[in-house]
N, C-alpha and C positions, 0 to 999 in steps of 0.2 A: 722592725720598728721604724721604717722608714715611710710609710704610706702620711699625704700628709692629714690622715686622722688622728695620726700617733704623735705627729711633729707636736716635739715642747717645744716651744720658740719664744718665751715668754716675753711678748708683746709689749711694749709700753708706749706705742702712737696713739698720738693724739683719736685717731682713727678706731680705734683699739677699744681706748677708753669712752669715746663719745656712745661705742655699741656697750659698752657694759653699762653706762649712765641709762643709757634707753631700755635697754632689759630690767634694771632696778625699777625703773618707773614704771614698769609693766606689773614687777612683780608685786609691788604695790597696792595695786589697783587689783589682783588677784587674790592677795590676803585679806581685803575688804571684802571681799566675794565669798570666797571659801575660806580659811586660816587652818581649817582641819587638812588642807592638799602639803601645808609643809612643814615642817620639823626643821629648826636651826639648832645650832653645835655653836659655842661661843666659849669663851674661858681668857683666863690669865693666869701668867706665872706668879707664885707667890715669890717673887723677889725682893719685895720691899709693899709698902703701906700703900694703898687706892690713893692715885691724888684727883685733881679736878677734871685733867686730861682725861682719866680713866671715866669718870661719873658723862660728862659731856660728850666724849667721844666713844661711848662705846655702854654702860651700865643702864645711861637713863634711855635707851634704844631697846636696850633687851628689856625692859619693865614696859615698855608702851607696845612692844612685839607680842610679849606674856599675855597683859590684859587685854589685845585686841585678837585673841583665842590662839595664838601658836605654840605647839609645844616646843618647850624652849629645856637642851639642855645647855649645862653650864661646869665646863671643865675647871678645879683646880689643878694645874702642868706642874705639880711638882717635879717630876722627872726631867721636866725640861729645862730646872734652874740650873742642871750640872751640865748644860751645854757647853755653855764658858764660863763657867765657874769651878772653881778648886773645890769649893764646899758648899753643904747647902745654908749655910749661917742658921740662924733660929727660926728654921721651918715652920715647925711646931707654931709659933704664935705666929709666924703673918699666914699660916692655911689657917688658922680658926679667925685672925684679923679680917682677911679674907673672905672667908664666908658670913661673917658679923656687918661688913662692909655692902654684902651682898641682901642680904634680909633687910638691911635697915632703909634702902634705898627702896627694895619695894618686893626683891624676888620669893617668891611665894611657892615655899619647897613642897605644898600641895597640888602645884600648875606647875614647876620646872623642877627639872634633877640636876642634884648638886653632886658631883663627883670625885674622886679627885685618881691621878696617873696608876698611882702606883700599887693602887687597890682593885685594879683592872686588870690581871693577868693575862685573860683572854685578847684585849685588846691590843697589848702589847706584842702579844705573837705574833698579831697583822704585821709585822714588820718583817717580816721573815719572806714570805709570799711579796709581798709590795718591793722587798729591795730587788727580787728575781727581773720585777719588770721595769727597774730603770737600770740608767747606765750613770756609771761614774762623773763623764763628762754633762753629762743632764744636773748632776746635784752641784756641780763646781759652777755651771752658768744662774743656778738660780741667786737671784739679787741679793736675798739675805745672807747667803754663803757667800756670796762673793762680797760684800760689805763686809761681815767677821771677819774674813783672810785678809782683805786690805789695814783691817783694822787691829789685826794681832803684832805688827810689829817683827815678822820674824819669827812669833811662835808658833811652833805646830797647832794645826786645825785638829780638834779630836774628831774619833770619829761620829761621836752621838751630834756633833755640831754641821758636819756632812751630810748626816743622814734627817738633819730638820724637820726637811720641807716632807721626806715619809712620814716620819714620826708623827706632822701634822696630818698629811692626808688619813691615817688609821684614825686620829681622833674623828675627824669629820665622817669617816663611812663606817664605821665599825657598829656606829648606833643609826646608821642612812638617812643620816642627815641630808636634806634636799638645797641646804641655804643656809648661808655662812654669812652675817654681817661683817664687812669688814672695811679698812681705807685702803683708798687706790695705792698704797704700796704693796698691799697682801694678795692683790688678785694672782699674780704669778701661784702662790700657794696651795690657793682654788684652782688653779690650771692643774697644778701636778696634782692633785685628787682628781679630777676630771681622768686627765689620761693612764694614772694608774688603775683609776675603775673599766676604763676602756679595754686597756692593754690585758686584764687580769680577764675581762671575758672573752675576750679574743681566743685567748690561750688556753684557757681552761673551759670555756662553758657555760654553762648553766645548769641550776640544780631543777628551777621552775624554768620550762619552753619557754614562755610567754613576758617573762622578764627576765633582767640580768641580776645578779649576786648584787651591784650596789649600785643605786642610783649617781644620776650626775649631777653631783654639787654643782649651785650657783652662789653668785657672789651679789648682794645687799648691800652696797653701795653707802657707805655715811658721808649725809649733809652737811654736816657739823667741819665747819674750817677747823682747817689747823691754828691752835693756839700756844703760844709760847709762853715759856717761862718769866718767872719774874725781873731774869736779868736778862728779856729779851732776845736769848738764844730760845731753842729748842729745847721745850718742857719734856724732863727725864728726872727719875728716881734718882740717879747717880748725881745730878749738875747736884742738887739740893736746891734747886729752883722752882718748886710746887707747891701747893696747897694742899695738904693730905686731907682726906675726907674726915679722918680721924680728930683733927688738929682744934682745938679750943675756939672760940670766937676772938679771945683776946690773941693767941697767938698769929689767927688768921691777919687779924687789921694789924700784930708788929710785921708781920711779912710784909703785905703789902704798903705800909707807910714806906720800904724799902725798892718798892719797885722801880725799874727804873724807867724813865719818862724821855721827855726832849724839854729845849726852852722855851717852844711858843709858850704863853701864857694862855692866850685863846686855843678851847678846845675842840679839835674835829675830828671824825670820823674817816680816814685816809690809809687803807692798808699800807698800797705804797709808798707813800711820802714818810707816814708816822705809824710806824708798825708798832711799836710799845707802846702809845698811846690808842692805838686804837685796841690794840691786844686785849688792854681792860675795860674798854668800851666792850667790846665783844663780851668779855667776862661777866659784864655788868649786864650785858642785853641777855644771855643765856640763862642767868639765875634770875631774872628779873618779868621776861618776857618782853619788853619793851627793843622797838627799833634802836642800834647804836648812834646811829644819825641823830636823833632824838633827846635820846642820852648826852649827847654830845652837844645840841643847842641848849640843852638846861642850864650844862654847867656854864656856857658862854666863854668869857676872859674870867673865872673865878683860881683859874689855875688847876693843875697838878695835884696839888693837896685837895682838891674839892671832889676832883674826878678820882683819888683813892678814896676818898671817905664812900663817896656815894656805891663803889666797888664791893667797900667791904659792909654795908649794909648789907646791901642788895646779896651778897653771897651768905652773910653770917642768916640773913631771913631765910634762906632758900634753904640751908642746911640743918638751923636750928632743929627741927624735929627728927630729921635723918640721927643729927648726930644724937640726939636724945634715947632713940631708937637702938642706937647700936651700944650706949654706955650700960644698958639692960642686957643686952644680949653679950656682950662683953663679961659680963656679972656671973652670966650663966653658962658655962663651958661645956654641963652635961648636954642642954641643949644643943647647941652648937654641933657636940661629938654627935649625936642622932639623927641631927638633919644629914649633916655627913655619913653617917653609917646607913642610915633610909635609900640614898642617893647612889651610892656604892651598891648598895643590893638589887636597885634596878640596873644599872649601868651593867654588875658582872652577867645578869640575866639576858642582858641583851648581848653583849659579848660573846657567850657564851653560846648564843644562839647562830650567829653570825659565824662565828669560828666553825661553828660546825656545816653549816653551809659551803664556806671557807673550803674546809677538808672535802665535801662530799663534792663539789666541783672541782677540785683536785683529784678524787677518785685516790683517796687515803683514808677511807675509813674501813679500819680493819676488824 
């Protein structure tokens, strides 16, 4: 594993990322072309509730992916909420939250499959195979591992939290996923599915000459800034600094009547000078359509309080039928359980499929 085909070296120059921004842009103009050439692999952990991060950065992408012909699946990771966690708290309602969250925004479980970990058996086996061809020191350099270990304080790393960045690559090829939407933190995670598909045909084979066992994921780049939470750090389930998708219109405008701001009175449009002010500008341009710059001459010196009001219009108008959408499907749980059980039945079929592929380039089927 030393050739440098195999090298994980997980990149993060500028150099690096300008060639991933240019391949996005390619891939682009590719799925306007054909959308039937790729299949994307997308999901979240049911941790806690969808907030506006999740919808902006990542939900309302897979819904304009969807409708512009891709097949799109769509993982709920339960198994991946005991990475660092002691338990999985009330599962059970944020995976049907979750999927409620999902429907209501737009995904249409007749064009994309809804799944969820731990109803995939087949898939999960990937992990067996996939660990043979990394090495130890390869999962302790990868960023997210190495972020959790800095960040435990002392505690032991378990091992499902080691073995991550696998656990993702089998979701990404198990079903040959070709394109992974994702933000430039997760490209190293696309690396390690890339080289674990490489390293696995090196080793083993082929079952078909003419192609390999699993294609090479690429990675789908989001436009979408980063946006922060209401107290101007870093929007996270855990701060309690979010907007849940879920959350009332009156609750929505007491959040933000609470956001926090600076003293100009005059309002601009300035990441770096005025990051919380413009953060809601942003917020206001993304549910609204409208330039933040724009937004931002509207309110003129009207203050603070005019640039939340105008926020939480602009968001309570953008969500009202979503959330309407989901207080129905919320209603309906048998639903829910079927769209998830439909979803699971294709998922293990394809699993299922793959696994045996799997084994017969292994040359273990007995």
């Amino acid at each position: 594993m030393t050739s440098t085909e195999d090298a994980l070296a997980y990149s993060t120059s500028d150099a690096s990322l300008a060639r991933s921004k240019a391949r996005s842009a390619q891939i682009e103009v590719a799925i306007d072309e054909d959308p039937s050439r790729f299949r994307i692999l997308t999901g979240d952990r049911p941790t806690g509730h969808l907030h506006l991060g999740h919808y902006f950065g990542t939900l309302r992408n897979r819904v304009l992916l969807q409708d512009r012909g891709v097949e799109t699946w769509v993982l709920v990771a339960d198994y991946q909420v005991i990475t660092d966690r002691d338990g999985v708290g009330p599962i059970r309602e944020r995976v049907l939250g979750l999927i409620a969250d999902y429907l209501a925004a737009g995904i249409d479980p007749q064009r994309s499959t809804i799944f969820n970990h731990s109803a995939i058996p087949a898939l999960n086996q990937l992990m067996l195979p996939f660990l043979s061809v990394v090495t130890e020191s390869e999962l302790h350099r990868n960023p997210t591992v190495k972020s959790e270990l800095e960040a435990t304080d002392g505690r032991a790393m378990t091992g499902l939290m080691l073995t991550y960045p696998v656990h993702q690559a089998a979701d990404i090829l198990f079903c040959k996923a070709n394109l992974v939407p994702v933000g430039q933190d997760q490209l190293p995670h696309i690396e390690q599915a890339r080289v674990i598909a490489q390293r696995f045909d090196k080793r083993y084979g082929r079952v078909v000459p003419e192609r390999p066992v699993f294609p090479r994921p690429e990675a789908l780049l989001s436009e979408v800034p980063l946006l922060l939470g209401t107290d101007g750090q870093k929007m996270s389930k855990s701060r309690g600094n979010t907007i849940e998708l879920r959350m009332s219109a009156d609750e929505t405008a007491k959040i933000l009547k609470k956001a926090k701001t600076d003293g100009d009175r005059v309002i601009t449009y300035d990441p770096q000078a005025r990051p919380e002010v413009s953060n809601l500008l942003m917020l206001a341009s993304l549910a609204s359509g409208q330039a933040p710059e724009a937004i931002a001459q509207s309110i003129g010196d009207k203050g603070a309080g005019t640039l939340k009001s105008v926020v939480t219009d602009a968001l309570n108008d953008m969500l009202a039928p979503m959330r309407a959408r989901r207080a129905d499907l919320i209603a309906n749980e048998d639903y829910l359980l079927d769209v998830l059980c439909a979803g699971n039945e294709k998922a293990n079929e394809q699993a299922d499929q793959t696994l045996n592929e799997v084994r017969q380039a292994m040359q273990m089927i007995y």
